[in-house]
Phi, psi and omega in degrees: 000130162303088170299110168262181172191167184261137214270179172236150197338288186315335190278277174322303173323309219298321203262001186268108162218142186256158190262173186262145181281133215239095194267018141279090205305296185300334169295327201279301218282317170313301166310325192260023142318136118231034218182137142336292168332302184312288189291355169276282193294356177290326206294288173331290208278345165225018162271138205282128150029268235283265176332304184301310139351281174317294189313289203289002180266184196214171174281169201359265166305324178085056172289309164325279165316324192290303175327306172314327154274337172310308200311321185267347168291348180268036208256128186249095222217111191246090189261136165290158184268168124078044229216092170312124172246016243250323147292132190227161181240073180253028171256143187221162172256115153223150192051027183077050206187138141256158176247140199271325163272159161288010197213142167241189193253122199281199185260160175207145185247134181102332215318342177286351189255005164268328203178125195313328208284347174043206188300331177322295168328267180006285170304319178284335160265014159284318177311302184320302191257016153084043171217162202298150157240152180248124151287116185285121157327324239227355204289152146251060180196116170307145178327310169300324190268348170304292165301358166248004172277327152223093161303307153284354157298180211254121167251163193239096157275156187228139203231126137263141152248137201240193203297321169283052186347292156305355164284301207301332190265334166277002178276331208271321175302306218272325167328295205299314187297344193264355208094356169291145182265353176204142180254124172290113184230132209266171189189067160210355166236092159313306259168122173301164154280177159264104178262069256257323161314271184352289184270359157290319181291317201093017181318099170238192194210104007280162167285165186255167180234084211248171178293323155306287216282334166318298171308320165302314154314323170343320179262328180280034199295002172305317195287334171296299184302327174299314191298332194268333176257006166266137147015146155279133173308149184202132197248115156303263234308285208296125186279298179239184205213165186110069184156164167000174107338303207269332181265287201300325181265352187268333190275328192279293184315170195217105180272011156250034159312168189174190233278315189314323178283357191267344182288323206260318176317297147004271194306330199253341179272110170265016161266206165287157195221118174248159186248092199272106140133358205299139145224044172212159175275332174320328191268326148343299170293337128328303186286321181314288198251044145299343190092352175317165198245349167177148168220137198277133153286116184207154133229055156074041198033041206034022194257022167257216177315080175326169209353051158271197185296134178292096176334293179312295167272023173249016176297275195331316181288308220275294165333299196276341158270017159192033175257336143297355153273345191233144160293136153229145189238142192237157177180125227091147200070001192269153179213353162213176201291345190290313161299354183278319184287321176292358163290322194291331153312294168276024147127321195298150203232014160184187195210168170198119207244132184240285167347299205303313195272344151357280175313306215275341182288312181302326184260014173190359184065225216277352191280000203258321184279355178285306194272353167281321175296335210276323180300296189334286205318311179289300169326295171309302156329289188304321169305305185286356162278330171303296220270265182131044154240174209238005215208169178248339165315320180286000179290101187235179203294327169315330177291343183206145182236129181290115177237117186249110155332298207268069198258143231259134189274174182271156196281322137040270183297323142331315180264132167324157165250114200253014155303343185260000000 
């Protein structure tokens, strides 16, 4: 039998505590993130349809992404035992720089129309947490102002060449005169994808203020007054504006770029030159032995070629045919820190995260681009100490195992059997 008693006053003040109440509307909702997830519904719930889309869709089914996250759900994370963990380590060198984290902020184009505070936010909080931000050809915040936003971070340009040469190459120029220390040059968009939410909302640039996007807006009227009392958007790369995403990257872009522009980028950069878009290893092997300083495995967040290769399960070849020679940098699907260590694991020497601090610009601007980095930071921590390494150098392929759904048939399999 259980000896009850009538609790007493004092006892009961002791377990009631309130927290004190905060009219810092965005910190309290930004606390209660505990999750990438989290900050996607925060994003979603004040963003207008149209803005909120573009980040999160991908092109036509939008199978690629989805793969791209199955792949890291399909994860196998093999921890050791009895492993002083009690000191951790997340800093790494890539592109000859250090990063106080494995993951950097990728490049996104338009960002100011997901959130006024744009690539500022961004840059600053990569600076804030001492790992790289990437500027987009596509950005809407100049290169300069980019840079004056962190002045001692580590920034990154990302170059399309687009049809109009001298743009592409004086955008490359004036990056190098601000302090970027690496150009990223992307070669997976020839040609827009079909992005097909874009043009089911009627998403152009600028928005337009249609009888939809008012209704929409009804509930989001914040985001109108930041689009309306801010600045006007303004594109180095784009001479006019006025249309799709996808009509704006099809007039510009140049689908005849080839081995000679990597040659002349090559000639005009004088920092490191990573290559955004390899999905194969032949061109890994190639691109290698041109001489380039690293290559991102990406497929564009999926907003290119639908059910093209999952960057994450083309790590381990690429790793094993040029990773000694090459940075290899990985980047689509990740959305918590346990995927940046299994890349990390299987060989890739750096990450790049796009959606995620997306999400997180959208649901608070730069305190919003803090807690998105600051949730990875914990993930990332947590994991490798549950795993029982202390360093992200101890991280090796034994730590992890790929379970593929998705396995490829054998050609084999394929050919008549002419015995039946």
């Amino acid at each position: 039998m259980v000896r009850r008693q009538m609790p007493r006053p004092s006892e009961i003040f002791e377990l009631v505590q309130f927290r004190r109440p905060s009219l810092d509307f965005r910190a309290n909702r930004l606390s209660r993130a505990q999750s990438i997830a989290d900050l996607r519904r925060i994003a979603k719930r004040r963003t207008p349809a149209a803005a909120f889309d573009y980040t999160d869709g991908s092109a036509d089914r939008e199978i690629s992404l989805a793969r791209a996250r199955k792949a890291f759900e399909e994860v196998e994370l093999h921890p050791g035992v009895l492993t002083d963990v009690s000191r951790l380590d997340m800093s790494t060198e890539v592109l000859g720089g250090r990063s106080a984290l494995p993951f950097g902020i990728a490049p996104i184009g338009f960002t100011r129309l997901m959130q006024t505070e744009g690539e500022t936010a961004g840059a600053g909080a990569a600076a804030a947490a001492g790992i790289p931000f990437s500027l987009s050809t596509l950005g809407t915040t100049s290169i300069e102002d980019v840079r004056a936003a962190a002045p001692d971070g580590r920034l990154w340009y990302q170059l399309y060449v687009m049809k109009d040469r001298e743009i592409s190459y004086g955008l490359a120029e004036r990056a190098a005169a601000a302090g970027y220390d690496s150009l990223l040059f992307t070669v997976d968009t020839p040609i827009a994808g079909n992005r097909m939410r874009d043009a089911r909302n009627g998403f152009s640039i600028p928005p337009q203020l249609t009888a939809r996007t008012i209704l929409d807006a009804v509930p989001r009227p914040w985001w109108w007054w930041d689009f309306l009392t801010t600045p006007p958007l303004e594109f180095a790369s784009l001479t006019s504006t006025g249309g799709t995403v996808g009509q704006l990257l099809d007039s510009a872009m140049d689908p005849s770029i080839d081995y000679d522009d990597l040659a002349e980028i090559r000639a005009l950069w004088p920092g490191r030159l990573a290559i955004k878009g390899v999905q194969t290893v032949a061109d890994a092997r190639r691109l290698t032995d041109l001489g380039v300083d690293a290559i991102i495995l990406s497929n564009h967040g999926g907003r290119q070629l639908d059910t093209a290769p999952v960057p994450f399960h083309l790590l381990p070849k690429v790793v094993a045919e040029v990773g000694g020679e090459v940075e290899v940098i990985v980047d689509t699907g990740i959305m918590h820190g346990s995927d940046i260590v299994a890349c990390l694991a299987l060989g890739a020497t750096f990450t790049l995260v796009g959606r995620a601090y997306l999400y997180g610009l959208m649901s608070g601007g730069r305190q919003g681009v803090d807690r998105a980095i600051e949730i990875l930071s914990s993930e990332v921590s947590r994991t490798m100490r549950l795993l029982q390494v202390g360093s992200v150098a101890e991280l090796e392929p034994r730590h992890v195992t790929q379970l593929r759904s998705l396995q490829p048939i054998a050609l084999e399999e394929l050919s008549p059997d002419p015995r039946r």
